[in-house]
C-alpha positions as MATLAB code, in Angstrom:
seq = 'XXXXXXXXXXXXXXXXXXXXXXXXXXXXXXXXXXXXXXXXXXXXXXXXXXXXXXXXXXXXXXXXXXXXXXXXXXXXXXXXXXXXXXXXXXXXXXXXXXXXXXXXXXXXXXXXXXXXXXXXXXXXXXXXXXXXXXXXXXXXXXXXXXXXXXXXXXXXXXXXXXXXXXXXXXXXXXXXXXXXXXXXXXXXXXXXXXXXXXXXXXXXXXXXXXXXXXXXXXXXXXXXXXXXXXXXXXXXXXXXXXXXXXXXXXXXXXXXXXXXXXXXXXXXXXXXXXXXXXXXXXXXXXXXXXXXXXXXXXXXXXXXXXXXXXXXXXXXXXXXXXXXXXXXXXXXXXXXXXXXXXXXXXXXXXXXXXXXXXXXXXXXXXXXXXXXXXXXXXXXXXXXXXXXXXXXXXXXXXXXXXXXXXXXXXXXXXXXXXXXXXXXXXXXXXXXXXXXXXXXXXXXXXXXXXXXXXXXXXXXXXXXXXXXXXXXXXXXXXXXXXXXXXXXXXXXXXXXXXXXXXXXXXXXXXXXX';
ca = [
     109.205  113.049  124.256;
     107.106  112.646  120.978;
     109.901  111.999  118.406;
     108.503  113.189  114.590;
     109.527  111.715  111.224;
     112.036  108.694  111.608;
     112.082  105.040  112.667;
     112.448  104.300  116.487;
     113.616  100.804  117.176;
     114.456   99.797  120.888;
     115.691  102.653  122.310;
     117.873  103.537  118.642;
     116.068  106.550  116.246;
     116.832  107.639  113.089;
     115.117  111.227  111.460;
     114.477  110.241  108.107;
     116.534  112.528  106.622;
     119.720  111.288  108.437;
     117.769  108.117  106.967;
     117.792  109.116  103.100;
     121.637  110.134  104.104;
     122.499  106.799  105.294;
     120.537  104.849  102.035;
     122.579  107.330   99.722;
     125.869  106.446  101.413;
     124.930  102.495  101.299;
     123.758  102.997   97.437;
     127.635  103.998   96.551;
     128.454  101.167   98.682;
     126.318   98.744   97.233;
     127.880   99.911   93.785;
     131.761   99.390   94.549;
     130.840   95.758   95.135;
     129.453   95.904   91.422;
     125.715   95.429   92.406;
     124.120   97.896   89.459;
     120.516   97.841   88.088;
     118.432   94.661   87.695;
     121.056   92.675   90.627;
     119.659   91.522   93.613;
     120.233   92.268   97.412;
     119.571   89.749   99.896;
     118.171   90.748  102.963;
     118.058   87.981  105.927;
     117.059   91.009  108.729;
     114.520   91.003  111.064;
     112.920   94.296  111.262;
     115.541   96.735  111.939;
     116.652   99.906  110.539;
     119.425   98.894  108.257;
     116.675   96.438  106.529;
     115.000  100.108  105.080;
     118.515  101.664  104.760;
     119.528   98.467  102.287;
     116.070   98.581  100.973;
     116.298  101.923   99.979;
     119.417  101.806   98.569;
     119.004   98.869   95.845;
     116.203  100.492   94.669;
     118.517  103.964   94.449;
     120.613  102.081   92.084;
     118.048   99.819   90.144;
     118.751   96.756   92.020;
     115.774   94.602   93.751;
     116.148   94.005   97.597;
     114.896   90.196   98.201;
     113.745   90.210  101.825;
     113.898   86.390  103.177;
     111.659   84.487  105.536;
     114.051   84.268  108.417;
     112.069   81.430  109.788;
     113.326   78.881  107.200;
     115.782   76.363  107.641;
     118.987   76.784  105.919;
     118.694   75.126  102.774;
     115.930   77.258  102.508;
     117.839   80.349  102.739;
     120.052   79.331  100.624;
     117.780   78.043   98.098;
     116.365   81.590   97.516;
     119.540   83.327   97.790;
     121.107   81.017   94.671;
     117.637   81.510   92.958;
     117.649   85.446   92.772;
     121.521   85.303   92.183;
     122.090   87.726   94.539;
     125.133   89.773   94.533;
     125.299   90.190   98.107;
     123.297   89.881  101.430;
     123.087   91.800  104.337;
     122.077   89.555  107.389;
     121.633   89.752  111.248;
     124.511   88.024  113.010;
     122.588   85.601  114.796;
     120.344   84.133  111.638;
     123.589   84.518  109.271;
     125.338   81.836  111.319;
     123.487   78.799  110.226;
     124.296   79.479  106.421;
     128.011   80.618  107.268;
     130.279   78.786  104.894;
     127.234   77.720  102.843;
     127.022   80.676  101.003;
     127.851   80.608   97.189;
     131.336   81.507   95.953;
     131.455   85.033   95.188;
     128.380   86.226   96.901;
     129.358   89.043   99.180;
     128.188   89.478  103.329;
     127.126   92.163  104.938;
     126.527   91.755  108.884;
     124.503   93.884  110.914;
     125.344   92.865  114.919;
     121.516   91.613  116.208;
     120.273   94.735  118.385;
     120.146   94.082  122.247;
     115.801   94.315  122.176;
     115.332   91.622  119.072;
     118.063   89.314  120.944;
     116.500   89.326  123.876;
     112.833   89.065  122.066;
     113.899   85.782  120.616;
     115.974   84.626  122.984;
     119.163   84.912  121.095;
     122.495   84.430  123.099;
     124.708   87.302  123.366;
     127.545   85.768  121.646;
     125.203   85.013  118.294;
     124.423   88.424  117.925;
     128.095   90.102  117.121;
     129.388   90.366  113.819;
     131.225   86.748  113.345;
     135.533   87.160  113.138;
     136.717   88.186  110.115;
     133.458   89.592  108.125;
     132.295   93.086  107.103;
     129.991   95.190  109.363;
     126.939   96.892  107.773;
     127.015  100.184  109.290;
     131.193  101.365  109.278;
     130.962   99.051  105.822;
     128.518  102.192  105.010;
     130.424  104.891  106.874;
     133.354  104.850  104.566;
     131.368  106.224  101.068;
     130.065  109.116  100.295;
     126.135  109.579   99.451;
     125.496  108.494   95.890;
     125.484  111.489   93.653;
     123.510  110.623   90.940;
     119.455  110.964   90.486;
     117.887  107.786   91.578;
     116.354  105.130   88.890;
     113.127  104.001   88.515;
     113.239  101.187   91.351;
     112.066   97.687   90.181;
     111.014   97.491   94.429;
     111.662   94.311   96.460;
     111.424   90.974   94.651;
     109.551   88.775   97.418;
     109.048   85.416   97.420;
     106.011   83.515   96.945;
     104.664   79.641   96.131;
     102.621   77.947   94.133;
     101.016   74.799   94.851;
     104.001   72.669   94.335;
     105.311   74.498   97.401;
     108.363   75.642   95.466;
     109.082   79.247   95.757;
     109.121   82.018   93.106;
     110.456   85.586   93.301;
     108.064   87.984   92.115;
     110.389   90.246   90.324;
     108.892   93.539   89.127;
     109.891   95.701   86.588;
     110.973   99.200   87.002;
     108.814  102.001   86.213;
     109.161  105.731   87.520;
     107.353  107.694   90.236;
     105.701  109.639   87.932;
     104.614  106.621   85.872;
     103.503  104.884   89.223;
     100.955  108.171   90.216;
      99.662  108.407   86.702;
      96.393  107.260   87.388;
      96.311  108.293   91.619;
      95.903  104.232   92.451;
      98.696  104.229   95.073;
      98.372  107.562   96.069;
      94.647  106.831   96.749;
      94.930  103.368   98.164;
      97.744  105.117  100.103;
      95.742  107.768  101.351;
      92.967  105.008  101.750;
      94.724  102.475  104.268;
      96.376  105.861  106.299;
      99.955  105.854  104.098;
      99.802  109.240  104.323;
     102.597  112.044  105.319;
     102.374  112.366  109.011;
     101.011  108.986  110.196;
     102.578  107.461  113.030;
     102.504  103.485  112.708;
     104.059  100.555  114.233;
     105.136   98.186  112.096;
     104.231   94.214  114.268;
     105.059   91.899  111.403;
     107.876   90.658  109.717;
     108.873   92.684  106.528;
     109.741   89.641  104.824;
     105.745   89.576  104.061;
     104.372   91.589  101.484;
     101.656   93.601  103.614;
     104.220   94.840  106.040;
     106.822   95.628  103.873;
     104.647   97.501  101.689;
     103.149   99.482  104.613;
     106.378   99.877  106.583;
     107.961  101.610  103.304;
     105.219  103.954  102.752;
     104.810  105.165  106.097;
     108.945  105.610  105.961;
     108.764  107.006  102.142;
     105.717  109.600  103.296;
     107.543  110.890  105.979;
     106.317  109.070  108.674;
     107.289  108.327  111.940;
     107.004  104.310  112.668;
     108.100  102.212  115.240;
     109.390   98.544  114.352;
     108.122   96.264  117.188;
     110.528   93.810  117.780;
     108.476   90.984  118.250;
     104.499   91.056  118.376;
     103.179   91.432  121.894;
      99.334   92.650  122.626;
     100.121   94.538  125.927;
     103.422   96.138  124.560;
     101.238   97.534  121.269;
      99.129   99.613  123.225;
     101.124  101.003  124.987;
     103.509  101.925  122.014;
     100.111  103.390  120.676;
      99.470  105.270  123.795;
     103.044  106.589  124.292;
     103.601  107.570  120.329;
      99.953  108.573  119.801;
     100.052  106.121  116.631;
      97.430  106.898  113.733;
      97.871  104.118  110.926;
      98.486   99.891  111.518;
      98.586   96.875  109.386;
      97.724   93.717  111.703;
      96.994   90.107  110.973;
      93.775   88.522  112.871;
      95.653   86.568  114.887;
      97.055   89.740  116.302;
      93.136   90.831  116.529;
      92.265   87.555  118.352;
      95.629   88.208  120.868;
      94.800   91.542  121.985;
      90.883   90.263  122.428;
      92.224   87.973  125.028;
      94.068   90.498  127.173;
      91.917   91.034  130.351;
      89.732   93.771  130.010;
      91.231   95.971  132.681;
      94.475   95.969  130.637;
      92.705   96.839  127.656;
      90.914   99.821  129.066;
      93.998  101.331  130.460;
      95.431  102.351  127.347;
      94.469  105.396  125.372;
      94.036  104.141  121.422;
      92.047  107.182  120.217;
      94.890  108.554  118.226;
      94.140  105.496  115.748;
      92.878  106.026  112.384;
      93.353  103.752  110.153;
      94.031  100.177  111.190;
      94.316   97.452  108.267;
      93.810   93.996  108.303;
      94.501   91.245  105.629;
      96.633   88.144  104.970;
      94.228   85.810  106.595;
      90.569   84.710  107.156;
      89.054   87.052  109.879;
      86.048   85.984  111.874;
      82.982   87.949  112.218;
      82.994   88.162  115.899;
      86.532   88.859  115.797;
      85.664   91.657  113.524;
      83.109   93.189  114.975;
      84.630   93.203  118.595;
      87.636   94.478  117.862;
      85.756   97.521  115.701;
      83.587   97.877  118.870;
      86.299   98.684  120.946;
      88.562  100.586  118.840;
      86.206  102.637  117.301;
      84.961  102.709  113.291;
      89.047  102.618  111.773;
      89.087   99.186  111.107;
      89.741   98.215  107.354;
      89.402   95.376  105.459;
      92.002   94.187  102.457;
      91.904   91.768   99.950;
      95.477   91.091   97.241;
      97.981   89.093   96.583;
     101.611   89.515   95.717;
     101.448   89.102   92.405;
      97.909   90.988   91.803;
      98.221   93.953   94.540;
      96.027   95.319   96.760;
      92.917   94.919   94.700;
      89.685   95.876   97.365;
      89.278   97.580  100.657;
      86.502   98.271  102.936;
      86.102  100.913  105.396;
      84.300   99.620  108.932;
      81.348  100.999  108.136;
      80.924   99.319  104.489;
      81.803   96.034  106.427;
      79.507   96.552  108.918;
      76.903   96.954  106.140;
      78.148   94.045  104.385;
      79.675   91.690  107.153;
      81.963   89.715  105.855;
      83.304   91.141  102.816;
      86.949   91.932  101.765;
      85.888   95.451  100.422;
      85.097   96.597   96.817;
      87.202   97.197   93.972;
      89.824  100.343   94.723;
      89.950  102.897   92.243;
      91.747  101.935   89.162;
      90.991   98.247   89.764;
      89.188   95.514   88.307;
      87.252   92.881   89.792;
      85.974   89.779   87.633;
      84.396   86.200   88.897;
      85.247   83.644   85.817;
      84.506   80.285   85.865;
      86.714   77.332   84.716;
      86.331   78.685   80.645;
      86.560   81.787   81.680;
      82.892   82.987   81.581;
      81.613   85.782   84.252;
      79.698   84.567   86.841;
      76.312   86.125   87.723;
      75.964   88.617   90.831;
      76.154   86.249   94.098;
      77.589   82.861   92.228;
      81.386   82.154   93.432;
      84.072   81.873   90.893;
      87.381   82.399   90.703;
      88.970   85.917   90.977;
      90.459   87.868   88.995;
      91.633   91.241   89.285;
      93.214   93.807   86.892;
      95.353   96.973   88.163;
      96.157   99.031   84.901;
      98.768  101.089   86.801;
     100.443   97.732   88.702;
     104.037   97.374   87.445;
     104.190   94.426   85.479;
     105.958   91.111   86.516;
     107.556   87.817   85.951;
     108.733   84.868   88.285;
     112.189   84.957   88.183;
     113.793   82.515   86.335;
     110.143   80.896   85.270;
     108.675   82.762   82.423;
     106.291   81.074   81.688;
     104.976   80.330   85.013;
     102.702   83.269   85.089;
     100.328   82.349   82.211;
      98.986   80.033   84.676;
      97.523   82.613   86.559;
      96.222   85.128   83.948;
      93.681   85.352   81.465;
      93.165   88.482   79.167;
      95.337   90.445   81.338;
      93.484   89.665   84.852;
      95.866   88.181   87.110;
      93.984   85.253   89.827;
      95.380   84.208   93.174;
      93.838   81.141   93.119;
      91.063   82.219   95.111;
      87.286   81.481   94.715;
      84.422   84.286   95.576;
      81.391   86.426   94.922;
      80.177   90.035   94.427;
      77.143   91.251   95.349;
      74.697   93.475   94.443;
      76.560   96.566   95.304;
      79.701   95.145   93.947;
      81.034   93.805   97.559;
      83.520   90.699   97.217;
      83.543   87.581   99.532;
      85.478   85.054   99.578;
      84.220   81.518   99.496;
      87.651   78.976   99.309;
      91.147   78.790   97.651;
      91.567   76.565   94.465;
      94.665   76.138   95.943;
      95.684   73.886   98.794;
      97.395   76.785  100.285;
      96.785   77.263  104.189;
      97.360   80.751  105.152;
      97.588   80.519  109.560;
      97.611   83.512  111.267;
      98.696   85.653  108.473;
     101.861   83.114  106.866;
     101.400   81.551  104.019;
     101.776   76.921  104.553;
     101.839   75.392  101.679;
     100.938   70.880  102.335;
     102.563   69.407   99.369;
     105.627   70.572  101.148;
     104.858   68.904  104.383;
     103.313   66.313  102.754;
     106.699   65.383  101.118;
     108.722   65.836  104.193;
     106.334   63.649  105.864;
     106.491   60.560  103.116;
     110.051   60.165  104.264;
     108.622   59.410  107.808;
     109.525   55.768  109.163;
     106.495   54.152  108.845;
     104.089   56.568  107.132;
     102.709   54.952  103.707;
     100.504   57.950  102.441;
      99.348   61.678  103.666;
      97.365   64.378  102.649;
      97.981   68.079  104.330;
      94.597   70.136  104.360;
      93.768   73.511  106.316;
      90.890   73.664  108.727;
      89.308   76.449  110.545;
      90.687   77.423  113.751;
      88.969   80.251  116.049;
      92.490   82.070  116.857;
      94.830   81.759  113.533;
      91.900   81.479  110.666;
      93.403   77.971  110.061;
      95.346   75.291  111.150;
      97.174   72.534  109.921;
      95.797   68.741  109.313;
      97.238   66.140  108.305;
      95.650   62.892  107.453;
      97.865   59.893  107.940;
      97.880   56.427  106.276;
     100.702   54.080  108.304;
     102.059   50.929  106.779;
     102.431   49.340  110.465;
     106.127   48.710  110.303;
     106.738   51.144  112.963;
     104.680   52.426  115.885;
     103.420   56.019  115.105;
     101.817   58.974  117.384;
     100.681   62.225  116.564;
     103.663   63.690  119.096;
     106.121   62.073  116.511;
     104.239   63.158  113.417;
     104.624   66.508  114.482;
     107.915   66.144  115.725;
     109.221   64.874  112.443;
     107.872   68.090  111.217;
     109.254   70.445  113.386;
     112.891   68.838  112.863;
     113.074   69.556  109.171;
     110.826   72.242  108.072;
     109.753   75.745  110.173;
     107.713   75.203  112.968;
     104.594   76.701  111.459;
     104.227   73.870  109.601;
     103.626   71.156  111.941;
     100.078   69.953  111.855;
      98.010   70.515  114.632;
      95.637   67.952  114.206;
      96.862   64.201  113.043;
      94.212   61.823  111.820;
      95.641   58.134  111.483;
      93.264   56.894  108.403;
      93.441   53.809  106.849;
      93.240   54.821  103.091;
      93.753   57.914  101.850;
      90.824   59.051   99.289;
      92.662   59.443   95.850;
      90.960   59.386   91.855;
      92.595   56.911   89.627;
      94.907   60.110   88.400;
      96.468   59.689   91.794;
      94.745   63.432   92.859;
      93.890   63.051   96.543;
      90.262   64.257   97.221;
      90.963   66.627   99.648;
      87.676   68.560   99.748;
      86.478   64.788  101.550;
      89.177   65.401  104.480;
      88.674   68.923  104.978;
      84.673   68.883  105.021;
      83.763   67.620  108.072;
      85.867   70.417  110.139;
      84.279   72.761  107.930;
      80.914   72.293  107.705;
      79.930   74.059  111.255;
      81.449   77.035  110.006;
      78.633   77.648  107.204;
      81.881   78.203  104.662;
      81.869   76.640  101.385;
      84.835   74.214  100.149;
];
């Protein structure tokens, strides 16, 4: 049966109305723990429904959810949780566990028991995924209030995380601004109504909602009255037929998810109906032509291209058929944006020369990292925002990207940043130097290098390089290629020369670094 507006996770629904009733009731629960406008709510979920009921709630009351990258290690977690000074978070059994009893003093818990499909998508004994002894559960936690009463606030939205080159995280906390305020100018309800946002749509939702794409899709489609399914863990063969059996209009996907459902066999592929798509988005990472163009040729022209950051918004978008004219770009300026290519002093660039770029949203709600004021004037020049990325426009105003001023490597769709690994992997017995660089890679956009210098105390392979890696930081970061070297190339300031590592792997592709 073809359920309408609601979330369907597993085999668990929820009508978005009984949905707005549940955030309302969590709102007045939210506020007899004291968390009140401009406090934080920590939210260590998976994608699940009490991740939008939470969600939906902070913002009710003025507060700023802070969804967390549930891959991290622990001192991760809990590095983010002391930096937004959140009042409370509401966590999955299973990933709470690892930070249990590390959590600051005073910082309330919240548990939601780990549903039966994400357990068993990840693996996740039985035992793990019930509320620990003694702690409060989400949902009768919830039961026990009454819907909040009052009108809601003008919701700051989620404060996600992001880095800068340092590898250091910083919460992009916006500030609140009103409904009305935010539809002044029709920029989200266009780009909205542009990427298939739109009352009606029927979505899935593949990706983590820790990431800024996802969330902001999954929301919208929820907000607009949508019906979406949350996936509990990618899988090609499962998506289509979630698109076949709910007749599923809108998606946001990564290219890695592209270059997966490529690779099914054919007969596979053809046996599922996609025609109900319509709009189906793709961002976050480098996407290759071929990759592109096969995956429009089979799905039909309803493949979009994005290009934004956190911190700038969704600033372009092309539809398949202005890719297809221009292959290769990330779309033109949306309405109500501006584009700009600066160079280092902050002079335009002429049509076709790369630069950086910088974007301007007049409608965006402004921001600031939290607890870093300062930070952002790093970033911003006469109120254009960058994200350290370096590109072109063409003649009819098309932008392409080029490289990243930053070191940044963005594989399949999350965000690696190598002075992070690189300092991890200084601590390694027997490793005098290293430099962490991105290189292309056919299935993910990039992968992971690392170029090692040893000081031949120890004996070192590229098994225990990568080991090392895997034992201390999130598995995403372990390098897939390991280059023993005997110098690394530095200038006398002690800046490694990267762009010497990284250009041999890319100069087949034809992209500039």
């Amino acid at each position: 049966m073809i359920k309408e507006s609601g979330i369907l996770r597993g085999d668990e629904f929820i009508s978005t109305e009984t949905l707005n009733e549940r955030a309302l009731r969590a709102a007045t629960a939210l506020d007899s723990i004291g968390v009140g406008s401009g406090d934080a709510v920590a939210l260590l979920l998976r994608n699940d429904i009490p991740f939008f009921e939470a969600t939906l709630a902070a913002g009710a009351i003025g507060a700023a959810s802070v969804p967390q990258n549930w891959h991290g290690k622990p001192e991760d977690v809990l590095g983010i949780l002391r930096d937004c000074k959140a009042k409370v978070v509401v966590a999955h059994a299973d990933l709470l566990r690892p930070v249990l009893g590390l959590i600051p003093e005073g910082m309330e818990i919240r548990v939601v028991p780990t549903p039966d499909d994400i357990g068993k998508a990840y693996g996740i004994a039985k035992d793990l995924c019930a509320v620990p002894d003694g702690l409060v559960a989400w949902d009768t936690w919830v039961d026990e209030f009454d819907p909040w009463p009052d009108a809601p606030v003008p919701a700051p939205g989620a404060m996600m995380y992001t880095s800068g080159t340092t590898g250091n995280p910083k919460g992009v906390r916006r500030k609140a601004k009103s409904a009305e305020a935010m539809t002044e100018d029709g920029y989200y309800s266009r780009m909205a109504e542009y990427f298939g946002v739109v009352p009606g749509a029927r979505a899935v939702v593949t990706g983590p909602m820790y990431h800024g794409a996802p969330h902001f899709w999954g929301l919208g489609w929820v907000r607009a009255g949508g019906f979406v399914v949350l996936q509990a863990k990618f899988d090609p063969e499962d998506l289509l037929r979630i698109i076949e059996e709910q007749q599923v209009s809108s998606l946001y996907l990564v290219p890695i998810m592209y270059s997966r459902l490529l690779k099914l066999p054919v007969d596979m592929r053809e046996k599922f109906d996609v025609s109900s798509l319509r709009h189906v988005t793709n961002a976050a990472a480098p996407c290759p032509r071929h990759v592109k163009q096969a995956m429009i040729d089979w799905w039909g022209p309803v493949v979009y291209e994005m290009y934004g950051s956190l911190e700038t918004g969704v600033c372009t978008g092309a539809t398949a058929q202005e890719w297809m004219a221009h292959p290769g770009t990330v779309g033109k300026a949306l309405p109500g944006v501006e584009v700009k290519i600066l160079d280092a002093d902050g002079n335009e660039m002429p049509i076709g020369e790369p630069g950086e770029i910088y974007t301007q949203i007049a409608q965006q709600p402004d921001f600031e990292y939290e607890g870093r004021p300062d930070a952002r004037a790093e970033m911003e020049k006469d109120g254009f925002l960058t994200a350290g990325d370096i590109g072109y426009l063409d003649d009819d105003g098309f932008l392409y990207l080029s490289d990243r001023k930053k070191d940044m490597v963005i594989s399949g769709g999350v965000n690696i940043y190598p002075p992070a690994v690189e300092e991890v992997l200084l601590t390694m017995p027997g490793v005098r130097d290293v430099a962490v660089f991105g290189i292309p890679d056919e299935e993910f956009g990039e992968s992971v290098a690392a170029a090692v210098e040893l000081d031949g105390t120890v004996e070192v392979t590229a098994g225990d390089v990568q080991m090392f890696i895997r034992d201390r930081m999130a598995t995403f970061n372990a390098p897939k290629v390991v280059d023993f070297i005997n110098q690394i190339p530095r200038l006398d300031s002690g800046k490694i020369l990267k762009r010497e590592l990284r250009e041999p792997y890319w100069a087949a592709t034809g992209r500039t670094i």
